[in-house]
C-alpha positions as CSV (number, residue, x, y, z in Angstrom):
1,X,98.8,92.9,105.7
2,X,95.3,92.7,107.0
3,X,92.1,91.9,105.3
4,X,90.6,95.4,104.7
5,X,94.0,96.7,103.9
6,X,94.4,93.9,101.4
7,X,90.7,94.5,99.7
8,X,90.8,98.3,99.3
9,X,94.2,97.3,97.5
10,X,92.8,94.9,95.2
11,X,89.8,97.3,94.7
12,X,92.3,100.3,94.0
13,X,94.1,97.9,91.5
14,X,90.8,96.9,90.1
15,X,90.0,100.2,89.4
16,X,93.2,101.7,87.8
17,X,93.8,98.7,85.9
18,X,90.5,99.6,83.8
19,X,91.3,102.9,83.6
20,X,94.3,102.0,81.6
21,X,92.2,102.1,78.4
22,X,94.1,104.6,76.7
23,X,97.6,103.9,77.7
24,X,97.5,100.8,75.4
25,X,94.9,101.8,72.8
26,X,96.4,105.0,72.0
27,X,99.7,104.0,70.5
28,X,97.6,101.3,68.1
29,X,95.3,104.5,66.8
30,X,98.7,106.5,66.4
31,X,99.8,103.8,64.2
32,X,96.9,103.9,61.8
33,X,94.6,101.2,63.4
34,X,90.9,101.6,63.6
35,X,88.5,101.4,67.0
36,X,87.0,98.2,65.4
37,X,90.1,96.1,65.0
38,X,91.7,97.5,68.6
39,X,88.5,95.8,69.5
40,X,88.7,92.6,67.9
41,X,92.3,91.8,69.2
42,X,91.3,93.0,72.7
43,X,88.6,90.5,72.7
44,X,89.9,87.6,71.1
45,X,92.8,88.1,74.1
46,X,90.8,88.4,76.6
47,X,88.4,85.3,75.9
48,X,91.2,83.0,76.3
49,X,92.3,83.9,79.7
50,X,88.4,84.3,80.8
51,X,87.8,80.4,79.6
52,X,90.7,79.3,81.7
53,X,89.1,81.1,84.8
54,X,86.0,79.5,83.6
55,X,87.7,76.1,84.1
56,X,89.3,76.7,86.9
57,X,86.7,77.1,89.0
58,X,85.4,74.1,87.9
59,X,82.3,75.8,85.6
60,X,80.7,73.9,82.3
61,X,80.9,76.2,79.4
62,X,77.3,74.7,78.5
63,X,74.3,76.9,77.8
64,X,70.8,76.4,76.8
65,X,68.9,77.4,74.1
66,X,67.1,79.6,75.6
67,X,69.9,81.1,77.2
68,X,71.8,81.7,73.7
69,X,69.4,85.3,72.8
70,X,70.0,86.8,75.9
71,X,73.6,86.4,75.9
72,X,74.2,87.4,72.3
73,X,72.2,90.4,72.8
74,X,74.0,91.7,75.8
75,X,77.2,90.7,74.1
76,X,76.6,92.8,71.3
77,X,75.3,95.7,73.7
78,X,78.6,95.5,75.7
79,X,80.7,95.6,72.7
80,X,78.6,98.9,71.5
81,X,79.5,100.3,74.2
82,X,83.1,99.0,74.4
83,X,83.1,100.8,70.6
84,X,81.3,103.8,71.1
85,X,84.4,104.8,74.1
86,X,87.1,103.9,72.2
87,X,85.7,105.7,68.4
88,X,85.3,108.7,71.3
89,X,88.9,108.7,71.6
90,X,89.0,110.3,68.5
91,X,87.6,113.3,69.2
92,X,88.3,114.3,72.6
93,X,91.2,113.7,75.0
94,X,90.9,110.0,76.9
95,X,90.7,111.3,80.1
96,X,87.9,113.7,79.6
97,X,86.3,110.8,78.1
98,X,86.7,108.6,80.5
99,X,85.3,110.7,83.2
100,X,82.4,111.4,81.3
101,X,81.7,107.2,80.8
102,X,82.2,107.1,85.3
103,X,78.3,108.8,85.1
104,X,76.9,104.8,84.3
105,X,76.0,104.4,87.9
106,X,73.8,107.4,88.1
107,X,72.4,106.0,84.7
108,X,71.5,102.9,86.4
109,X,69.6,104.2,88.8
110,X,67.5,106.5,86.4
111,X,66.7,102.8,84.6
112,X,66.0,101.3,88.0
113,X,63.6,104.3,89.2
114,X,61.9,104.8,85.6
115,X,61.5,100.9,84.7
116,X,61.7,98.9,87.8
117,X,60.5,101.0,90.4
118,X,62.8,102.0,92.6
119,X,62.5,105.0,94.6
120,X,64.5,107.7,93.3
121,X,65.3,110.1,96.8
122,X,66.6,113.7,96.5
123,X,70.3,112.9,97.6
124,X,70.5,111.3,93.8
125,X,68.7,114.0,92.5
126,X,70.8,116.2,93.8
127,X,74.0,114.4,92.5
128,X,72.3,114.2,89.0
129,X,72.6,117.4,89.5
130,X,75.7,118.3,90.3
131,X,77.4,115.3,87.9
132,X,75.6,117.7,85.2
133,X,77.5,120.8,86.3
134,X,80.7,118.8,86.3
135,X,80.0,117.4,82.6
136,X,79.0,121.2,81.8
137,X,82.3,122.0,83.4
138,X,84.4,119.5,81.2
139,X,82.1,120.5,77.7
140,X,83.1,123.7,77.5
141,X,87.0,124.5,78.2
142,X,88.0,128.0,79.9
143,X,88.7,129.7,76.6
144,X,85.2,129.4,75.5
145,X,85.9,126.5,73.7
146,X,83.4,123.3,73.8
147,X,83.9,119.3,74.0
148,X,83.2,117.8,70.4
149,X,79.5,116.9,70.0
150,X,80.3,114.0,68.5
151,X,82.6,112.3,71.0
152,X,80.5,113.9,73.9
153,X,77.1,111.8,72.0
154,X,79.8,108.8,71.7
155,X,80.8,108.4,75.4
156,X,77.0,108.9,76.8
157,X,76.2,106.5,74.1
158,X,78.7,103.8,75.7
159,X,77.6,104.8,79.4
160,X,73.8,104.0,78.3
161,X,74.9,101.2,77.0
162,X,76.7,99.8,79.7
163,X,74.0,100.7,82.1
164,X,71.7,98.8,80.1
165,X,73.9,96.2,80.3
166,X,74.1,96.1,83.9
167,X,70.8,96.6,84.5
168,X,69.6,93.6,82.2
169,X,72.1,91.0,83.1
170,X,70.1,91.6,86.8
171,X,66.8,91.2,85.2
172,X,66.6,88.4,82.6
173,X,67.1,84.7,83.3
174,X,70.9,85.7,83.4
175,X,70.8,86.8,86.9
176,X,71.1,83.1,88.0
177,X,74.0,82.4,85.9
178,X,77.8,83.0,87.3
179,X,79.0,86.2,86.5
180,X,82.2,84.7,85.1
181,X,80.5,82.4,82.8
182,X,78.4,85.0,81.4
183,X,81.3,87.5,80.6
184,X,83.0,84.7,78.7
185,X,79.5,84.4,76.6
186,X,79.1,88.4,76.3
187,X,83.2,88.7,75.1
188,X,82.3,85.6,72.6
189,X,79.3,86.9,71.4
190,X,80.9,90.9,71.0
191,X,83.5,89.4,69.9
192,X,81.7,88.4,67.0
193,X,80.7,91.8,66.1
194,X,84.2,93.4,65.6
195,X,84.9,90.4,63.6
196,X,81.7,91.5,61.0
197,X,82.5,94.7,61.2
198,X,86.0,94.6,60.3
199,X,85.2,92.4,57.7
200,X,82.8,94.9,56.0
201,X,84.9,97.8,56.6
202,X,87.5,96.8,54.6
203,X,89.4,94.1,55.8
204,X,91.0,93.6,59.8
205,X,93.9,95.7,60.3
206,X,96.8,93.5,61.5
207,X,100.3,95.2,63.3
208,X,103.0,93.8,61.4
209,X,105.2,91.2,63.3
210,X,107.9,92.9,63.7
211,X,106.4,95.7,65.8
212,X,106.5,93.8,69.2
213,X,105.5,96.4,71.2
214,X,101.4,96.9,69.2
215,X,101.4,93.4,69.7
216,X,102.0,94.0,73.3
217,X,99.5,96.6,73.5
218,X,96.9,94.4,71.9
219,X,97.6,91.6,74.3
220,X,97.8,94.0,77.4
221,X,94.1,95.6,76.3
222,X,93.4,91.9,77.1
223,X,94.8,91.3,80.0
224,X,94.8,94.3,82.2
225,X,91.5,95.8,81.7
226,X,90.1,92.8,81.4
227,X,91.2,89.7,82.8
228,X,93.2,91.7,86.0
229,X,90.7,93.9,86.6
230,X,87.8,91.5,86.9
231,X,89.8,88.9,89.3
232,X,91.0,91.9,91.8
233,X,87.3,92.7,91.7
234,X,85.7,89.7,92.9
235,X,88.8,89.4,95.3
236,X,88.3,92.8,96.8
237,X,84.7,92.5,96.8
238,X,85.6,89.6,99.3
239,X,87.7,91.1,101.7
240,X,85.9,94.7,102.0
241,X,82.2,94.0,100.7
242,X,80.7,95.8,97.0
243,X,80.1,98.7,98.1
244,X,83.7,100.3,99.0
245,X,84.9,97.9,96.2
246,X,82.4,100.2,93.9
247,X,83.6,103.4,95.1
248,X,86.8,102.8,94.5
249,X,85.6,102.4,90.9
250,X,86.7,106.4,91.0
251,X,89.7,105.5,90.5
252,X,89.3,104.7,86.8
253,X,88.3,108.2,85.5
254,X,91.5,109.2,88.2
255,X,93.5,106.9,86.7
256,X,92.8,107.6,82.6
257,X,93.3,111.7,83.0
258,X,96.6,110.7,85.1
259,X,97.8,108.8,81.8
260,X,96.3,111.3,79.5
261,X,98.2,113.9,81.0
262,X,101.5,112.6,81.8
263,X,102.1,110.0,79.2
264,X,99.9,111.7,75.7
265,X,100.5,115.6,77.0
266,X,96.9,116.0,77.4
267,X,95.5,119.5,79.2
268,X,94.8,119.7,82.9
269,X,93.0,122.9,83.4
270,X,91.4,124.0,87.3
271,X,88.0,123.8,85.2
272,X,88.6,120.6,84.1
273,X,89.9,119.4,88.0
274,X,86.9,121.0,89.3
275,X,84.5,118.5,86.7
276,X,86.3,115.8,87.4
277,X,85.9,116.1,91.2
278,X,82.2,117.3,91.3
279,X,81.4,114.1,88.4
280,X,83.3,111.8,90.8
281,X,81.7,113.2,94.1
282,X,78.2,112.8,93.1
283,X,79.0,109.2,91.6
284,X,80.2,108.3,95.3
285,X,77.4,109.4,97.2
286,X,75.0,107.5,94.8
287,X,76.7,104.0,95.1
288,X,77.2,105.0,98.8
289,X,73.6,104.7,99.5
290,X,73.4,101.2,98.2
291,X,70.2,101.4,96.2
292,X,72.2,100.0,92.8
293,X,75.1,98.4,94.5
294,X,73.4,95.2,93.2
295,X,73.0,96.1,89.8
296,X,76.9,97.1,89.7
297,X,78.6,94.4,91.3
298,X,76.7,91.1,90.7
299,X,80.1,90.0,89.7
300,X,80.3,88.5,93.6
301,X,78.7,85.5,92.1
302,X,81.9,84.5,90.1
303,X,82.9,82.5,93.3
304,X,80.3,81.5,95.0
305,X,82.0,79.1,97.3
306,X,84.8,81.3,98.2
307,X,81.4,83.2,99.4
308,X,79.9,80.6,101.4
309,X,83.0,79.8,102.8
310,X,83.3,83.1,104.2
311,X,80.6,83.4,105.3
312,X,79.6,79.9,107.1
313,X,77.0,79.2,104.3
């Protein structure tokens, strides 16, 4: 297998690995647990298997003081947005909602162009538009009906959020930290949050033990989405560069109405193919012309030798 071959691989497993969202989190809601401690289990998972990374590639898990408000605060923006997605699942089908989250890269460059002054050229423009007519598509159904308000506000709440996310973690003093050492911090610090809040809710709902299979959704929130997602990632970004890498980031909206449909009998309608395609299409063209590619894959920096190495630095 060659090295492009390989990378769009590992991209396309990148990508449909987080889209499996609601294969695993869907069964624990069906069985009476809350967004907040789905949340809490999928975190405290996942920080294990990101410290080992951490370790292997040799990185101190030291931070400075000043270093310690940032991180928190992004940690507890990611983890809003983490929570506003999965509380969205409640009131809409996953896949429709997971299509609607894929509009974060047009988001970040709206925050770049508004904020940081970039220039914001017709071609996005014109895919802000048409993204609008595929979510207008997906709100309202072909019998009339429309999206719930409060799960459509939910999911644009978690693609802000992550957008904000992405765009800070490129502005602040974070930018010259390792990627991989900042998700630990920003899983640790959101972590935290699903802890208070299931504490104040009324207690941290906890599968029984002899219900294997939650437990194995819990762990595989952790893993897949997570911990797999973000290796094939840096890998693919290696072999094939960040941009391809990023537009094969389509595959996770793809990837969660395929699951929605097949496995939880959700509805595939033409209206609903024809949002999907035009939100997909007009997300592609914007990463294809580069301007935010930084902003969405800074996660190169995870292994910075591999990259010099590569590249005869």
């Amino acid at each position: 297998m060659n090295t492009k071959v390989k990378g769009y691989l590992l991209g396309a497993i990148a990508a449909s690995t987080y889209g499996m969202n609601p294969l695993f989190a869907l069964p624990l809601y069906a069985e009476g647990m809350d967004a907040d401690s789905v949340l809490f289990f999928r975190y405290l998972f996942a920080i294990p298997v990101l410290a080992l990374m951490l370790r292997l590639r040799g990185r101190r898990f030291g931070i400075t003081r000043a270093e310690v408000m940032p991180l928190s605060a992004f940690g507890l923006l990611c983890s809003f947005s983490s929570l506003f997605l999965f509380q969205s699942y409640n009131y809409m089908d996953a896949g429709i909602a997971s299509t609607l989250l894929f509009v974060y890269p047009i988001m970040v460059a709206v925050i770049m162009a508004l904020f940081f002054g970039e220039k914001l050229g017709l071609q996005t423009v014109l895919c802000i538009v048409v993204a609008s007519v595929g979510i207008g598509l997906l709100y309202r159904g072909e019998d009339g009906a429309t999206l719930s308000l409060a799960g459509t506000l939910l999911v644009a709440a978690s693609s802000l959020s992550y957008a904000i996310y992405l765009v800070g973690v490129n502005q602040t003093r974070l930018k010259d930290i390792p990627t991989i050492k900042v998700t630990f911090y920003v899983l640790l610090f959101g972590w935290g949050l699903f802890a208070v809040r299931a504490l104040l809710g009324g207690g941290l709902q906890v599968p029984p033990m002899d219900k294997w299979y939650l437990w194995a959704n819990l762990f595989a929130l952790g893993l897949l989405p997570t911990a797999v997602s973000l290796l094939c990632t840096t890998a693919a970004i290696l072999y094939i560069g960040s941009t391809p890498t990023a537009i094969l980031g389509a595959l996770e909206p793809v990837t969660a109405v395929f699951i929605g449909v097949v496995v939880f009998g959700e509805s595939l309608t033409m209206r609903v193919v024809m949002g999907l395609l035009l939100i997909i299409c007009a997300v592609t063209i914007v990463v294809a012309g580069g301007g935010i590619t930084a902003q969405l894959m800074r996660i190169r920096k995870m292994f910075p030798s591999l990259l010099r190495n590569k590249h005869g630095g």
